[in-house]
C-alpha positions in Angstrom: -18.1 6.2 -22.5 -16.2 8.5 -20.1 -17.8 11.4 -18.1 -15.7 14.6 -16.8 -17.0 16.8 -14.3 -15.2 20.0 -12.8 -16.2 21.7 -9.6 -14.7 24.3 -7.8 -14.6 27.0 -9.5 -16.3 30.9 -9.1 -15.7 34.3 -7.9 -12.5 35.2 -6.3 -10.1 38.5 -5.5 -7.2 39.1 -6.4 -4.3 37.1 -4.9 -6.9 35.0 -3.6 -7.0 31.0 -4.2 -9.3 28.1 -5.5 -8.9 24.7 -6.0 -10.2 23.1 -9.5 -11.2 19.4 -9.2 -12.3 17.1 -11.9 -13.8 13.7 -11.7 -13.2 11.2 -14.7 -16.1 8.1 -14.7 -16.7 5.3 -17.1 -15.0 3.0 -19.2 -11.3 3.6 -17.9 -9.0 1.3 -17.5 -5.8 3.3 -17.9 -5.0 7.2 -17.8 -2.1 8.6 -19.7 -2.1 12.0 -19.1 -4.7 14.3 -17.1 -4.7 18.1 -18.2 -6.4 21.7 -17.5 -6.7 24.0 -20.2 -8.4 27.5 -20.3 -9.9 29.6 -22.6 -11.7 33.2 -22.4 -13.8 34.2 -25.4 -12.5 35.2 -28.6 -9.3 32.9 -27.9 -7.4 30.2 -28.2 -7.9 27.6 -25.4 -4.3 27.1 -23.9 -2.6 24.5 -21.9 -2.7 25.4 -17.9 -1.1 22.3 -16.4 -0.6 18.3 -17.4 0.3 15.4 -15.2 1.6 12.5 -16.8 1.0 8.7 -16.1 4.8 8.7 -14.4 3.8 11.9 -12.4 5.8 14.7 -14.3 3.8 17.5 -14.5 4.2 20.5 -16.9 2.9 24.0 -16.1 2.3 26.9 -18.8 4.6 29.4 -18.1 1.8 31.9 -16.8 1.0 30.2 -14.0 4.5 28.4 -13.3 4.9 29.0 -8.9 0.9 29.8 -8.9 -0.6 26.7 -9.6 -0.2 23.1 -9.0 -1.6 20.1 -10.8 -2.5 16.6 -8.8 -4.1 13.7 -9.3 -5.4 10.6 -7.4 -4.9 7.4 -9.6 -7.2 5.1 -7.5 -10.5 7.5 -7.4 -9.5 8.9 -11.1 -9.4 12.7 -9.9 -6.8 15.5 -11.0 -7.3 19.0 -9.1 -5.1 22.4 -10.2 -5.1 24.3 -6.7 -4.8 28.2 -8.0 -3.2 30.5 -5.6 -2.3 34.4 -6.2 -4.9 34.6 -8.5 -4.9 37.2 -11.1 -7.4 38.7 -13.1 -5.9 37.6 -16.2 -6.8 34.1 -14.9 -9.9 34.7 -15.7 -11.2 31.8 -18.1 -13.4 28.6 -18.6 -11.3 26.1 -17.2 -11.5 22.6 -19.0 -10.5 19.1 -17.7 -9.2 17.2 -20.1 -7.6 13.3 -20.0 -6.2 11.3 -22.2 -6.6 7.4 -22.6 -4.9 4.7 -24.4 -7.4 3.8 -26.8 -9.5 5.5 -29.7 -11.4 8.1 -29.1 -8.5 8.9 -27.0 -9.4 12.3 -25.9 -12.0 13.7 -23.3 -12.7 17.0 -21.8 -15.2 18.3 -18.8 -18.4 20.8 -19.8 -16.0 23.9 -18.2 -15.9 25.9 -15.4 -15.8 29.4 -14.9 -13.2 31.0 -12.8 -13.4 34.6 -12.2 -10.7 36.6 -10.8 -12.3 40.3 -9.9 -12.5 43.0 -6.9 
């Protein structure tokens, strides 16, 4: 079994900053990709960021020179620092990871990011 928990996330201005972190536990041996997703009722959750087991990270193009994905192998942590926040950012914010082994997919409980004056 493996556990996700996010923190971080809350109330913020405009063109203000937060930093996401998740924590993965359990029965991991291997990560192959760690990801953040978002989704705001009544749509599709979307792909925010993704690191992948050789480092190379992928950003949605919303948040492309906002955001930055990074991960910690050894203590199994990714975080998405969030700077010049919009309030279009507004959203649940998911952590998700992906392992080499079936089930191979695992997401967080969510986190609400807010992005008002």
């Amino acid at each position: 079994q493996v556990h996700l928990v996010e923190s971080g996330g809350g109330l913020v201005e405009p063109g203000g900053s937060l930093k996401l972190s998740c924590v993965a536990s359990g029965s991991i041996f291997s990560i192959l990709a760690m990801a953040w997703h978002r989704q705001v009722p009544g749509k599709q959750r979307e792909l925010v960021a993704v690191i992948v087991s050789g480092g190379t990270t992928t950003y949605a193009d919303s948040v492309k020179g906002r955001f930055t994905i990074s991960r910690d192998t050894a203590k199994n942590t990714v975080s998405l620092q969030m700077n010049s926040l919009k309030p279009e950012d507004t959203a649940v914010y998911y952590c998700n990871i992906l392992v080499p082994r079936v089930p191979s997919n695992y997401w967080g409980q969510g986190i609400q990011v807010t992005v008002s004056a």
